[in-house]
PAKOLTI-352956 format. One record per residue: residue in three letters; z, y, x of N, C-alpha, C, CB in turn. Coordinates in steps of 0.05 Angstrom, whole numbers, padded with zeros to 5 digits, always signed. Each point is the difference from the previous one (the first is absolute). Glycine has a CB too. Layout:
% residues N
ALAZYXZYXZYXZYX...
//
This chain:
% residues 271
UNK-01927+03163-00726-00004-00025-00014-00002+00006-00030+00024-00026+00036UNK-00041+00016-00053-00001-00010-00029+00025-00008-00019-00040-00014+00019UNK+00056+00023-00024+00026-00007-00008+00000-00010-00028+00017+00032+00032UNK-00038-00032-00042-00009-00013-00032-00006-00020+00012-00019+00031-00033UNK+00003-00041+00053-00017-00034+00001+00031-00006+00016-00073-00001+00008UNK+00081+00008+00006+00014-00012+00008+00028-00014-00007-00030+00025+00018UNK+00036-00007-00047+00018-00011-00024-00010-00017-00008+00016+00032-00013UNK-00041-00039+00002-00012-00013-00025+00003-00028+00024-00041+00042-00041UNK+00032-00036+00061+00001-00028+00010+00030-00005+00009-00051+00001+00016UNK+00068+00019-00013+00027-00015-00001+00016-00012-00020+00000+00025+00028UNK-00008-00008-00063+00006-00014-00026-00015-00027-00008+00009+00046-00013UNK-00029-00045+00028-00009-00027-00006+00001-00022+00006-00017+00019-00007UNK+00035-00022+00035+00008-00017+00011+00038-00006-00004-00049+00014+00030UNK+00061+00007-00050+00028+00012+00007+00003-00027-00035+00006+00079+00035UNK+00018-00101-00021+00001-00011-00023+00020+00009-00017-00019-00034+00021UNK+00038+00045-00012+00020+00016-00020+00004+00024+00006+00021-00034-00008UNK-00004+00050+00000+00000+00028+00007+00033-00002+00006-00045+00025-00032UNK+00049-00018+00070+00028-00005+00012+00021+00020-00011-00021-00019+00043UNK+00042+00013-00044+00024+00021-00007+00000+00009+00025+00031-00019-00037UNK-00026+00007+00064-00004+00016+00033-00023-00014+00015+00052+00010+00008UNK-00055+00008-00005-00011-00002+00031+00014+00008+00026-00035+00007-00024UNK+00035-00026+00040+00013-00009+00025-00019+00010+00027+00023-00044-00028UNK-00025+00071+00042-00016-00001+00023+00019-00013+00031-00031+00047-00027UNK+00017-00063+00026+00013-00020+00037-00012+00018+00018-00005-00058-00008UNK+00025+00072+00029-00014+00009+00025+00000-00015+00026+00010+00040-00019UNK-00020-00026+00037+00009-00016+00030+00018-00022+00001-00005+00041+00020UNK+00000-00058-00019+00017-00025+00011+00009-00015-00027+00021+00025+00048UNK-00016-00011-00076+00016-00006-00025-00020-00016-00010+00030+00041-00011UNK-00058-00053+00015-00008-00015-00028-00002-00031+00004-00029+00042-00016UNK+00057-00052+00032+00007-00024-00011+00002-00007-00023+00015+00000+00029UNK-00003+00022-00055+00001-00006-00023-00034-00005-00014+00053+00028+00001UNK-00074-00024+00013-00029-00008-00011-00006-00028+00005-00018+00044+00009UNK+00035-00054+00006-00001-00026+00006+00017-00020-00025-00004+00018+00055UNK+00023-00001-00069+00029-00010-00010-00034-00027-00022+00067+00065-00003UNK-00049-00106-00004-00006-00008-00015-00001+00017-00033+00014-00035+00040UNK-00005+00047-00053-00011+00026-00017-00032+00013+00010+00056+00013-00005UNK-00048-00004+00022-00031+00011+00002-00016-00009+00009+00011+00028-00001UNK-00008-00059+00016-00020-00023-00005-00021-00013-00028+00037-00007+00034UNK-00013+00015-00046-00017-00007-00028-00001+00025-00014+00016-00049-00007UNK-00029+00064+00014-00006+00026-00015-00027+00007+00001+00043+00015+00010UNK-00051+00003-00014-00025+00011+00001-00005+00020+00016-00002-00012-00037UNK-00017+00003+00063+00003+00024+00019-00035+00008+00003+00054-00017+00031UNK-00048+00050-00026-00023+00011+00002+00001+00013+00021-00007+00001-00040UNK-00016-00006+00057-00003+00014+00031-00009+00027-00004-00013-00042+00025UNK+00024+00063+00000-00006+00025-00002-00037+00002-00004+00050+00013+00032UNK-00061-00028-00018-00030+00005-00005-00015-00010-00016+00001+00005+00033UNK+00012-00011-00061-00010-00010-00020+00000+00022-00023+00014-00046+00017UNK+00006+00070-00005-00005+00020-00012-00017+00021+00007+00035-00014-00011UNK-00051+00033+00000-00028+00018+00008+00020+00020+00011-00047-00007-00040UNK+00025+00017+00066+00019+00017+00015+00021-00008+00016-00010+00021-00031UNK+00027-00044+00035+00021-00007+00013-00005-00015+00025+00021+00002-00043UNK-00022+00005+00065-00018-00009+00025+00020-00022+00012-00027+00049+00012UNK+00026-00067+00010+00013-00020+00007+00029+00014+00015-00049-00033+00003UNK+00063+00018-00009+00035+00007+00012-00009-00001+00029+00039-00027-00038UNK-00025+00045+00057-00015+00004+00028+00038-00005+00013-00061+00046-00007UNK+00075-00040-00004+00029-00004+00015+00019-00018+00003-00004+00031-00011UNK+00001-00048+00033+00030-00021+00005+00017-00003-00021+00005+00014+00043UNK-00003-00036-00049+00027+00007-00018+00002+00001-00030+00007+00026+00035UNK-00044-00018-00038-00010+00011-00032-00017-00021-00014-00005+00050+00016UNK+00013-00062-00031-00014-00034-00003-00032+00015-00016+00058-00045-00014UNK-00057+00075-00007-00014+00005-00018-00014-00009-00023+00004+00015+00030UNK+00024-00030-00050-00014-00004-00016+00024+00001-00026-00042-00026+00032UNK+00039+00026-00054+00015+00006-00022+00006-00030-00021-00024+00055+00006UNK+00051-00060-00010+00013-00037-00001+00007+00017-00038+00037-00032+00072UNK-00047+00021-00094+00013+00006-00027+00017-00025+00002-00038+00027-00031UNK+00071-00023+00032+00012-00031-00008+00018+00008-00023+00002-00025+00048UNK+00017-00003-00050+00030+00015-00008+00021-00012+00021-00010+00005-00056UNK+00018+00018+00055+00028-00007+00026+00024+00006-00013-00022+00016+00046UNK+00035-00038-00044+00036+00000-00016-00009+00007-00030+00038+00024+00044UNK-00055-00032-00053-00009+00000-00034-00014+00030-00005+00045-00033-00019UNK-00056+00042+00031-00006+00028-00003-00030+00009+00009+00049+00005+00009UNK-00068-00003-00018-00028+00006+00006+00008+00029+00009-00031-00033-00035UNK+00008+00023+00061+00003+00020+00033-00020-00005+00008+00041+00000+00017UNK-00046+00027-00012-00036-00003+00028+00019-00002+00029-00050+00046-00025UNK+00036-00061+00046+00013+00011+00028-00027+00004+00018+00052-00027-00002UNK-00051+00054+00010-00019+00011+00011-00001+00002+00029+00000+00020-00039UNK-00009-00052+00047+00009-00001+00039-00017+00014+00015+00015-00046+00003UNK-00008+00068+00001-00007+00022+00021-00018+00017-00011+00006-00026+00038UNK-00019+00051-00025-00005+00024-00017-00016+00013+00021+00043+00004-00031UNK-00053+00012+00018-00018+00031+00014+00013+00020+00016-00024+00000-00039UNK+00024+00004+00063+00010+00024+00013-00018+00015+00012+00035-00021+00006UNK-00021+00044-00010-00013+00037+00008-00007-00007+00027+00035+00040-00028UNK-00026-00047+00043-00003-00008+00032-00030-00010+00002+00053-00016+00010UNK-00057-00002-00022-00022-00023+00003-00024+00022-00008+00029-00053-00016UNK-00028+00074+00011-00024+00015-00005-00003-00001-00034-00024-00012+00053UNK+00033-00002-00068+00002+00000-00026+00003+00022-00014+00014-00036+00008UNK-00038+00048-00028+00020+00022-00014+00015+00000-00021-00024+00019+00016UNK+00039-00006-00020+00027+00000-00021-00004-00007-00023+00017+00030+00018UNK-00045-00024-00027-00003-00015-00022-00007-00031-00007-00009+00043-00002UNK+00006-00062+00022+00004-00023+00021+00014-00010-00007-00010+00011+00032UNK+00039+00009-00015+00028-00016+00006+00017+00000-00028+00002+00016+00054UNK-00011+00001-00072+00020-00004-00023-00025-00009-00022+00045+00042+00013UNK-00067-00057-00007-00012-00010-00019+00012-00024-00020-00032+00017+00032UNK+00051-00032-00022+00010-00017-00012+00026+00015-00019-00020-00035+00039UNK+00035+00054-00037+00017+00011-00021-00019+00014-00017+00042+00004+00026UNK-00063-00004-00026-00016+00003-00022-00014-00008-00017+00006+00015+00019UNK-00001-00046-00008-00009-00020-00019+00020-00015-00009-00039-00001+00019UNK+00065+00005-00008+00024-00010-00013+00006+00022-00026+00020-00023+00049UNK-00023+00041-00048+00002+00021-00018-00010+00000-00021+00004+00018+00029UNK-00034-00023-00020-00018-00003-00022+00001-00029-00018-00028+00033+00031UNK+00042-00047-00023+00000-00029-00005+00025-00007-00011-00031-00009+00035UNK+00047+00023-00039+00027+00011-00013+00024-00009+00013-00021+00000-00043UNK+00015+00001+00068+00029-00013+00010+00027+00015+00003-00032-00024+00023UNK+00060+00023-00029+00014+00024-00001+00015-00001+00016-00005+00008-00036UNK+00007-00026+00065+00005+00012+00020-00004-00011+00025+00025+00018-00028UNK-00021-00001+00064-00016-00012+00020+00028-00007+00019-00054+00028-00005UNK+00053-00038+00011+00023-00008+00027-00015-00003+00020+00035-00025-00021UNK-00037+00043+00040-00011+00021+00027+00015-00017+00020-00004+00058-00020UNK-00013-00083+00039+00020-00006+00025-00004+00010+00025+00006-00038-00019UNK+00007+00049+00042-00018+00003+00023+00013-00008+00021-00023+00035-00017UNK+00013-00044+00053+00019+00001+00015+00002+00031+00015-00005-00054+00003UNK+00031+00065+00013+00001+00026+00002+00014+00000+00024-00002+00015-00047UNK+00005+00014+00052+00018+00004+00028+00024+00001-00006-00028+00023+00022UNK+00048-00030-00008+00029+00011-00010+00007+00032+00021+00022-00063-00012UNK-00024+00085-00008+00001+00030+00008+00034+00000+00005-00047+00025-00032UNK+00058-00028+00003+00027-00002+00003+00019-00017+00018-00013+00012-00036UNK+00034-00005+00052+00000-00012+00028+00026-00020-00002-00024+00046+00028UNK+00028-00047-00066+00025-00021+00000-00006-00023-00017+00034+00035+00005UNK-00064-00037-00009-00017-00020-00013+00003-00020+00029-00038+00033-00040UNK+00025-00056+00039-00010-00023+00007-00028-00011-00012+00047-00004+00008UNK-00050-00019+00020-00034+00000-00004+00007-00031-00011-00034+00036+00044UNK+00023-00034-00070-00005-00024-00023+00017+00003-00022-00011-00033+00033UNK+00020+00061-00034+00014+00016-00013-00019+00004-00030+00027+00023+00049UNK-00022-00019-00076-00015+00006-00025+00005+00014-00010-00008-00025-00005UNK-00012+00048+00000+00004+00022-00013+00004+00013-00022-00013-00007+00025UNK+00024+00006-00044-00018+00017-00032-00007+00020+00012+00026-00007-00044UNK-00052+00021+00034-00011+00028+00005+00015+00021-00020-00049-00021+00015UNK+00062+00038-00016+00009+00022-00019-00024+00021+00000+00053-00008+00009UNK-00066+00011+00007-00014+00031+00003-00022-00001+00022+00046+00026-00011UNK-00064-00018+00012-00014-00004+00027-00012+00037+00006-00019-00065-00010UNK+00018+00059+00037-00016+00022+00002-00033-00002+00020+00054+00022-00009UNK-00062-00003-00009-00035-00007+00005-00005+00013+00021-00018-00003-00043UNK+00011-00009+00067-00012+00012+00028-00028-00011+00014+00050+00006+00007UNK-00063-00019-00034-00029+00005+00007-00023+00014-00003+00016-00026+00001UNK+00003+00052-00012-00024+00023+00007-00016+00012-00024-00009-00025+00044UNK+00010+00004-00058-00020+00001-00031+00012-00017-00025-00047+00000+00032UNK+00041+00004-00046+00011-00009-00034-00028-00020-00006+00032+00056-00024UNK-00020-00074+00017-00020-00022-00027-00011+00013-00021+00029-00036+00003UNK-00025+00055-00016+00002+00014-00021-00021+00020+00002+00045-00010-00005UNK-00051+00024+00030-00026+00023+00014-00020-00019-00020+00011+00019+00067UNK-00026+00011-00077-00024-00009-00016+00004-00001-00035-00011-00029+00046UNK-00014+00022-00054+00000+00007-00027+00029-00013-00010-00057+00001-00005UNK+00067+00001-00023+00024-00021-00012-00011-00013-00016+00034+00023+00002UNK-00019-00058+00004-00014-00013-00013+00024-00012-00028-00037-00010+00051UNK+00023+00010-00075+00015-00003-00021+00011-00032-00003-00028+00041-00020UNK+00043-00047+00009+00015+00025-00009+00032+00012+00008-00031-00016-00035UNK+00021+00015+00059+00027+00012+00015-00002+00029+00004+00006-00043+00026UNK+00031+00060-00018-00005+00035-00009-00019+00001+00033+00059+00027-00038UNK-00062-00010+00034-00008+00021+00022+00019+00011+00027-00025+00014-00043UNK+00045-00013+00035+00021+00007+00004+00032-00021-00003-00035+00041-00013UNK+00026-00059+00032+00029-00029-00005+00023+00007+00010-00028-00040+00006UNK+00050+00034-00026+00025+00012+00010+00009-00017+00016+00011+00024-00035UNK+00000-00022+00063+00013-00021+00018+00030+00007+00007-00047-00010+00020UNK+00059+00016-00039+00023+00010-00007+00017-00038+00017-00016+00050-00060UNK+00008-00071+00047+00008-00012+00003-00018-00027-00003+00034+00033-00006UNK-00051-00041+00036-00018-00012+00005-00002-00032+00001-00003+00043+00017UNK+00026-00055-00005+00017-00025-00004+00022+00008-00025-00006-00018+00057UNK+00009+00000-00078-00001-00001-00023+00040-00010+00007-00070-00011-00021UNK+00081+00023+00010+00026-00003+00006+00007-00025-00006+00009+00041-00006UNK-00014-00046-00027+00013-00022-00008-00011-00026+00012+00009+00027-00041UNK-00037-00028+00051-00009-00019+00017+00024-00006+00022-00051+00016-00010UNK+00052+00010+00029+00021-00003+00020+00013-00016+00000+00002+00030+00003UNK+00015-00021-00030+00036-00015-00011-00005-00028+00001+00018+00036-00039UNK-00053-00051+00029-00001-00025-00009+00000-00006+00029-00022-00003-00049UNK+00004+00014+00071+00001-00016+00022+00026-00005+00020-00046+00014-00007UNK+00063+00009+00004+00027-00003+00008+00014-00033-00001+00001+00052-00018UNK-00006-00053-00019+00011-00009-00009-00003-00031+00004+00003+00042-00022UNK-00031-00044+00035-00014-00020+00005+00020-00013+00030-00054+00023-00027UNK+00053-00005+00039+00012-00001+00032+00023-00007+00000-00023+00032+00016UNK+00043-00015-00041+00019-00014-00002+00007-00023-00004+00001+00028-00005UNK-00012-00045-00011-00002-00023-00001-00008-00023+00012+00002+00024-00025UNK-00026-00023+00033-00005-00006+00028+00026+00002+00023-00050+00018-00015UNK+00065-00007+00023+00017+00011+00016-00018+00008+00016+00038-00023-00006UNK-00058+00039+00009-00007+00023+00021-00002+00028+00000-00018-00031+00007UNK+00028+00035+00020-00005+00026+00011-00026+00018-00004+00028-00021+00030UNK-00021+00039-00051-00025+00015+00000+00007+00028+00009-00022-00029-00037UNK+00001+00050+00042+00008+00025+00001-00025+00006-00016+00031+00008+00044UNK-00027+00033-00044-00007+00016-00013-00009+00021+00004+00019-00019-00014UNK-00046+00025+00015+00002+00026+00025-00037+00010-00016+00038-00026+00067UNK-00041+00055-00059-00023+00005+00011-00022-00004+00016+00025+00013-00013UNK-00052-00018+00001-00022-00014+00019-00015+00020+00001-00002-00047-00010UNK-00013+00053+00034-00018+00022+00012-00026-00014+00008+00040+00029+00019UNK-00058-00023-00037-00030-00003+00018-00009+00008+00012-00009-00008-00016UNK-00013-00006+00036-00007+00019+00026-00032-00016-00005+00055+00010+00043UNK-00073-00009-00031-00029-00001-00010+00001-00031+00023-00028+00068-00016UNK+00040-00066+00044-00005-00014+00013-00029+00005+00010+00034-00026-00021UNK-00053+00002+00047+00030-00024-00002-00001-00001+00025+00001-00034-00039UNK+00003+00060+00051+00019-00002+00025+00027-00006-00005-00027+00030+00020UNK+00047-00034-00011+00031+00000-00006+00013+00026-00003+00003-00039+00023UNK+00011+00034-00018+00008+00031-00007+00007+00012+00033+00024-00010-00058UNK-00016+00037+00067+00018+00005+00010+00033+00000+00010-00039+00008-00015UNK+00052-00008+00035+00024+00007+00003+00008+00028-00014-00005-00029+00041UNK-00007+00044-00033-00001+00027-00013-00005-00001-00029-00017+00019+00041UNK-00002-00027-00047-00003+00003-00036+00022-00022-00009-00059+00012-00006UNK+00070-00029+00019+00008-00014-00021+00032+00016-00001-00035-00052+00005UNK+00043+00072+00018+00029+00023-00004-00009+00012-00024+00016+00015+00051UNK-00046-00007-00042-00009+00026-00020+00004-00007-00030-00039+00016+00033UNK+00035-00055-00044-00002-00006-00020+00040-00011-00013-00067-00010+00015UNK+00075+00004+00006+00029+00002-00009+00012+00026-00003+00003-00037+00021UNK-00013+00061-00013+00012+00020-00012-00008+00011-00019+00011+00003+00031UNK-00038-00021-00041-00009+00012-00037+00016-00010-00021-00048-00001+00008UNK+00057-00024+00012+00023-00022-00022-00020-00023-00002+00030+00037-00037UNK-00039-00047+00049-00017-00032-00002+00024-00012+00012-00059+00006+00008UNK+00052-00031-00032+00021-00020+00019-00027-00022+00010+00060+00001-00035UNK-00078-00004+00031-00022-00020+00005-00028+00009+00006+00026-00026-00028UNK-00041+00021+00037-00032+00014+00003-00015-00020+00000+00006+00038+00026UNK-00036-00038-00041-00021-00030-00005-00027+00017-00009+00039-00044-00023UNK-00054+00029+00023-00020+00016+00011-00018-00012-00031+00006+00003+00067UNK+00011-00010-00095-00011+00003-00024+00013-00002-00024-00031-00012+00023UNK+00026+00009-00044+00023-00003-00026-00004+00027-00021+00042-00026+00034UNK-00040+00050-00003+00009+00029-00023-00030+00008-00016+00043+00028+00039UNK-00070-00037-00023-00021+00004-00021-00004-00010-00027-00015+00001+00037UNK+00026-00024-00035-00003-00022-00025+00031+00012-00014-00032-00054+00026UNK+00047+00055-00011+00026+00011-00027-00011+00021-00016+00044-00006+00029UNK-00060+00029-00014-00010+00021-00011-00011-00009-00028-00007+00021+00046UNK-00026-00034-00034-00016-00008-00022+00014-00023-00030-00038+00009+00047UNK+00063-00022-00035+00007-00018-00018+00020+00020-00017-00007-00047+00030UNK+00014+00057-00025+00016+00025-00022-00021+00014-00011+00042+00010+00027UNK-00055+00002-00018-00028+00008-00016-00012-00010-00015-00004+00013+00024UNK+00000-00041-00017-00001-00014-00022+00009-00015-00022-00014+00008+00026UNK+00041+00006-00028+00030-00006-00019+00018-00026+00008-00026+00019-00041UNK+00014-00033+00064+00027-00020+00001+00015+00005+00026-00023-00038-00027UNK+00050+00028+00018+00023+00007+00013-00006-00018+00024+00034+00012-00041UNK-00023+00007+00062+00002-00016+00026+00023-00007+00017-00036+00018-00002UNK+00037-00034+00017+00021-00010+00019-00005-00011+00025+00018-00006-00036UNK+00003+00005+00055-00014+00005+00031+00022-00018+00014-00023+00056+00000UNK+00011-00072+00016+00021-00014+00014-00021+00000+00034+00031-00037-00053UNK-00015+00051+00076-00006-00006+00023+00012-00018+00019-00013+00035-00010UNK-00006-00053+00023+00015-00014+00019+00004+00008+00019-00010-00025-00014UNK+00021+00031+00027+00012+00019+00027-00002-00028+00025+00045+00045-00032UNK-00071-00038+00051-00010-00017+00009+00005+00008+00032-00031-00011-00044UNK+00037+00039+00046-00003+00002+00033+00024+00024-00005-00063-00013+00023UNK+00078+00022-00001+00013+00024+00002-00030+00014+00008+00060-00012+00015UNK-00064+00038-00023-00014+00023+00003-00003+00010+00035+00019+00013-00055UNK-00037+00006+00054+00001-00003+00029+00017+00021+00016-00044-00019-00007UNK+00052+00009+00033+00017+00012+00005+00032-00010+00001-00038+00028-00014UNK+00037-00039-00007+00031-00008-00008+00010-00026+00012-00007+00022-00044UNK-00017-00027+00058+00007-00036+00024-00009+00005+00017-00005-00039-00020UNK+00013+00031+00050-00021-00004+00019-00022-00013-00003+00030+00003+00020UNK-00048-00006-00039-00029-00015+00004-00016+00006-00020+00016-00036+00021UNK-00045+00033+00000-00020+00009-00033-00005-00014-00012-00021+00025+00011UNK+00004-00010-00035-00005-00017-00030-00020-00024-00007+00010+00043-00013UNK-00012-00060+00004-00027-00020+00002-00002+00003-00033+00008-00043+00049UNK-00023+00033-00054-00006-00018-00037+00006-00025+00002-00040+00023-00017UNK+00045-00028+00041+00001-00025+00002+00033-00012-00003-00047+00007+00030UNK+00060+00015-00029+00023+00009-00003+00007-00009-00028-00006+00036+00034UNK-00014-00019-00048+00005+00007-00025+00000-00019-00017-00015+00036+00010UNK-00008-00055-00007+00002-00028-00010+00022-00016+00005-00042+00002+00004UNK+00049+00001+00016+00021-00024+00013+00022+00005-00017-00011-00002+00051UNK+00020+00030-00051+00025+00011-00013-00006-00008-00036+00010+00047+00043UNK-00037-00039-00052-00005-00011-00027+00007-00035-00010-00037+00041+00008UNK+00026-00055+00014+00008-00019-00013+00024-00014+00011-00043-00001-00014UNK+00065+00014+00029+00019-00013+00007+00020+00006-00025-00013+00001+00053UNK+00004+00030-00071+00009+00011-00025-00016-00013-00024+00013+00045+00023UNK-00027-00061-00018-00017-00011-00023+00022-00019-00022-00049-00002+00037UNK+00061-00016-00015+00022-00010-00038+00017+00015-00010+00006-00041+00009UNK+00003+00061-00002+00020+00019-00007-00021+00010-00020+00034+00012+00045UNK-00056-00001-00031-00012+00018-00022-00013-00012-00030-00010+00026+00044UNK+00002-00052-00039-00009-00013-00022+00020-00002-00009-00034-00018+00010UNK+00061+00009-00008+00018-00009-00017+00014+00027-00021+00007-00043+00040UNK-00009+00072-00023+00010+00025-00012-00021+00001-00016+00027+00026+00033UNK-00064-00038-00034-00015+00012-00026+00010-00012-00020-00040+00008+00018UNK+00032-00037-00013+00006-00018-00016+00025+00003-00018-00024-00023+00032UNK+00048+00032-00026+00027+00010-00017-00011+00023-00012+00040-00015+00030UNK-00054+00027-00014-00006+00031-00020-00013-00008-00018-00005+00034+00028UNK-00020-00044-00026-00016-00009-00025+00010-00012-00027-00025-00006+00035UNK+00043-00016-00019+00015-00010-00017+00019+00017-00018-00007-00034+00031UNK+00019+00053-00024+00014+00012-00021-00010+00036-00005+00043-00040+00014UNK-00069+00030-00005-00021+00030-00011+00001+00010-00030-00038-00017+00034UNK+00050+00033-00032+00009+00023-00021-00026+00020-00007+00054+00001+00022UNK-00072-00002-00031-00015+00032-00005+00009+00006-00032-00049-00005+00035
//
């Protein structure tokens, strides 16, 4: 895709320039619905050049400028996946126009497996770390400025973000955890076998997107942060197999919990 036309037509439609951006995954973009982003300014994925129609359950595809809890925010209901035949330069097209458009930071949502076997399903995640198991990097290919060549992922979810969303949960009074997320390309499910193989790398969760776009959104200097909804135990770990249908169900039965943990975060968003 054209990643110049496809900016110019996202600055020209972009009425302010967000402090976050909010990506909603599977089952999470009740908050695109929230009265806030009724009266906002929303732009559909195919209004941008290059950005083909949202093909996934779950994925409304289109981009809401509001302010939520006093705070100008994009929320980006549903996204590009590697699965769908998309290529990588596709799926992280939008942290490149947040980038370019100066936004300084993304809050990454997804729904996931629960790997770790003392989680629960409607359980919420912070991401600390992920690990990349789809095979290929966002990054393959020329470098595009003005990001290094060479991105340090020393520390990929942004600590002090963490602390704020903790802190969010705390207040709220909910249960959050903390763990490692593992991508896998999908979208078959996973294995019984891979998903031992992926608890003994140290995944506490597996989802089948997020770690492309964390890549490219650090590359493109803003800080990121990761919250999974832990939508199904992983396979293997129940007697029964996996649906999406699952996945939704478990999303929005976690949907006020989860709007109410953004909404506090936002609200006392620190960058």
């Amino acid at each position: 895709m054209e990643l110049n036309a496809a900016f110019d037509a996202f600055r020209a439609r972009a009425p302010f320039v967000p402090e976050l951006a909010i990506v909603l995954g599977s089952g999470l973009g009740q908050l695109a619905h929230c009265p806030e982003a009724a009266g906002g300014v929303s732009l559909s994925f195919t209004e941008i050049p290059g950005f083909p129609q949202q093909t996934v359950v779950g994925h409304a595809g289109k981009m809401i400028f509001c302010e939520l809890e006093g705070r100008k925010v994009l929320l980006q209901a549903g996204r590009f996946h590697f699965y769908e035949g998309n290529p990588m330069a596709l799926c992280t097209a939008p942290m490149r126009l947040y980038g370019r458009l100066g936004v300084k930071a993304v809050l990454h949502t997804n729904a996931a497996g629960a790997v770790n076997g003392s989680y629960q399903v409607g359980d919420l995640m912070v991401i600390s770390d992920h690990i990349n198991f789809q095979g290929t990097n966002p990054l393959i290919g020329p470098n595009l400025d003005p990001g290094p060549r060479f991105v340090d992922m020393t520390e990929p979810y942004d600590a002090d973000l963490r602390r704020q969303i903790h802190a969010a949960a705390s207040a709220c009074g909910q249960r959050l955890q903390e763990g490692v997320y593992l991508a896998v390309t999908g979208p078959s499910f996973e294995t019984p076998a891979e998903i031992r193989a992926f608890r003994a790398l140290g995944a506490d969760a597996v989802g089948m997107s997020t770690v492309p776009e964390a890549i490219v959104a650090r590359h493109e200097g803003m800080k990121v942060a990761g919250i999974s909804c832990l939508c199904n135990m992983a396979a293997g770990m129940l007697p029964q197999p996996l649906t999406h249908q699952e996945v939704l169900e478990a999303g929005a039965q976690s949907a006020a919990r989860f709007e109410a943990l953004v909404r506090r975060f936002v609200r006392g968003l620190d960058l």
